[in-house]
N, C-alpha and C positions, 0 to 999 in steps of 0.2 A: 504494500500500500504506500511509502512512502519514498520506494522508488518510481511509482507510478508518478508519485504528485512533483516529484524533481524533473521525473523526463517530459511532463507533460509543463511544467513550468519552464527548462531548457528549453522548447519548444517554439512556445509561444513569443519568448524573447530571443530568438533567434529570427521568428518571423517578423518583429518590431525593428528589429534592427537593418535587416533587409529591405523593407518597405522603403525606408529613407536613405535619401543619398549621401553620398560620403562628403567629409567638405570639399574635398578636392573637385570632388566632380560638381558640387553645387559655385565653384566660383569659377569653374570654366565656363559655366551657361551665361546666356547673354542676361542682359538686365528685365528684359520680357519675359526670355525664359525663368528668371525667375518668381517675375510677379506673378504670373500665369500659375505656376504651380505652388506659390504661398497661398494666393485667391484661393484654387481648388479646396484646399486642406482647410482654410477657413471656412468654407462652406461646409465642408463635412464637421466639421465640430459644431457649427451652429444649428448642423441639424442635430445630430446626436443629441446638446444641450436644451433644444427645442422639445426634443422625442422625451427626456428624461423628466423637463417642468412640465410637459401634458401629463407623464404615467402620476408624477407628486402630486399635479391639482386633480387630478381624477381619487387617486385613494384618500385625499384627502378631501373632496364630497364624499366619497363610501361613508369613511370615518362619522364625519360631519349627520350626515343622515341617521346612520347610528342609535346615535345619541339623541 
């Protein structure tokens, strides 16, 4: 069990670190190329943080009703 949760933890941060580019290769890219791909990644967190304040205000009517 606890080598499960190391190799699946190795894992997953091996996949985090591959997703992102290395600095070397982030300052070969042009100035575009980089706006274009900070924009991207900004939008993806603002949705993620979007998706996460819907699931909180939704349990938190459940809650609210509740009571």
């Amino acid at each position: 069990m606890l080598f499960n949760f190391l190799f699946k933890r190795k894992k997953n941060f091996q996949k985090k670190i591959k997703s992102k580019p290395a600095i070397n290769d982030w300052m070969e890219l042009t100035k575009e190329q980089r706006f274009e791909i900070d924009s991207k990644e900004k939008k993806e967190s603002m949705k993620k943080k979007k998706a996460l304040l819907k699931s909180i205000r939704e349990e938190y009517i459940k809650i609210k009703n509740k009571k």
